[in-house]
C-alpha positions, 0 to 999 in steps of 0.5 A: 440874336441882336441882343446876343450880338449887343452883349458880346459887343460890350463885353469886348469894348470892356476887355479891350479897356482893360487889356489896355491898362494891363498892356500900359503896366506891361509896357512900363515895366519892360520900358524901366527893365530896358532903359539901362541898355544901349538903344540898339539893345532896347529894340531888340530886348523889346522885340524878344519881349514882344515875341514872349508875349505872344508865345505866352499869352496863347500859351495860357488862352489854350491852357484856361480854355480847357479849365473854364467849365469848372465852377471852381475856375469860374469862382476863382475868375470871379474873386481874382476879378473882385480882388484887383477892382477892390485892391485897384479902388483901394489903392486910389483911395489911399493915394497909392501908386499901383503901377510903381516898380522897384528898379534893379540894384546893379544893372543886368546884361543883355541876356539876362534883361530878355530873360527878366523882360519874359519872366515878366510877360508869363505874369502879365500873360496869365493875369491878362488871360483869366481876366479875359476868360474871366469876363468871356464865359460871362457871356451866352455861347453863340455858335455850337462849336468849341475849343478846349472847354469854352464857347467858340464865340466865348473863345474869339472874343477872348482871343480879341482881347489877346491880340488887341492887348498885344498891340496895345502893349507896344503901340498905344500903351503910352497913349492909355497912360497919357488918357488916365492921367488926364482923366483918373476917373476912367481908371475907377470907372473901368476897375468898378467895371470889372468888379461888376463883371466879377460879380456876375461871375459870382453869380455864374459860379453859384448858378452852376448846376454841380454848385446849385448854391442859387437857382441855377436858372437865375444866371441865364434869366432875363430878370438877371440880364437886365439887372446886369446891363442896367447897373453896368449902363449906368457905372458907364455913364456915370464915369462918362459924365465924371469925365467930362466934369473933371474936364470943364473944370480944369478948363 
């Protein structure tokens, strides 16, 4: 049980990461939308924006649950996973910015900028939840009751991660930006994270008993699980001591 409980506890502190860099993207982008309008107008289309947000992503938590069983779902979990750790490590590699936004050309009304500030908070909705899930349904299910077609443990520690992006998005957003420009190594560490997760995923996918492509007992092995947690142990440490590297350096 204590090793349960430990899993699920990692998972959670990766979500949480992730969703704050998903929650920096989304807060940038509304801030550049915004920024056009008269201040008053600025809190309030942050507050119609905040408001979408939360309708949005429950909305697109409850619709994935109902899907997350299939191992189709589960395989495309693991390729969306693996595509945005390659595309994010690639983009690094070529200097690349992955966060730049392409400003309006002529400026929009109040209304018309809410509606362009929802529009852009159903996108983040659906790519922070199939991360989420993503990395849930990775985990062993603890509790014997469900919701939709995930876990009841799988599904709070998704919610979690919902509601923490969603503060995150409005209250330590800029604080998460601010920590990966002083420290761009986290940024790769936590995309390489989440491409490990994906492999996982992977694994999960080929595993499944309709699937059978590997023995469908190896995903839930104890071989696997160590194999799993040791290589995530040290891409953690890894990124912690290039950290703090970088740091000594500069000082």
């Amino acid at each position: 049980m204590e090793a349960i409980l430990l899993e699920y506890a990692w998972v959670l502190v990766v979500l949480i990461f992730l969703e704050g860099l998903l929650a920096a993207d989304n807060a940038v982008v509304m801030a550049v939308m915004v920024k056009h309008l008269p201040k008053v107008q600025q809190k309030k289309a942050l507050f119609y924006g905040l408001l979408g947000a939360f309708v949005f992503r429950f909305a697109a938590l409850f619709m994935i649950t109902f899907l997350v069983n299939i191992w189709q779902i589960q395989a495309l979990g693991a390729v969306y996973l693996l595509f945005i750790a390659i595309k994010s490590l690639m983009d690094k590699g070529k200097g690349a910015d992955g966060h730049a936004t392409k400003k309006p050309r002529k400026q929009s009304g109040f209304w018309m900028t809410v509606l362009k500030v929802e529009l852009a908070d159903i996108a983040f909705a659906l790519d922070s939840m199939l991360a989420a899930v993503a990395l849930a349904v990775t985990l062993p299910e603890l509790g014997d009751f469900h919701i939709g077609g995930i876990n009841g443990g799988q599904f709070t520690v998704m919610l979690i991660g919902g509601i923490v992006g969603l503060v995150l998005i409005r209250f330590a957003a800029r604080q998460f930006v601010i920590l990966i420009e002083k420290y761009p190594v986290l940024e790769t560490t936590a995309f390489i994270i989440v491409g490990w997760v994906g492999v996982k995923l992977a694994v999960l996918a080929l595993g499944h008993e309709k699937l059978a492509i590997i023995d469908t007992a190896f995903p839930h092995s104890t071989l696997w699980k160590v194999i799993f947690w040791t290589v995530l142990g040290a891409i953690v440490l890894f990124g912690y001591l290039t950290a703090l590297a970088t740091k000594r350096k500069k000082a």
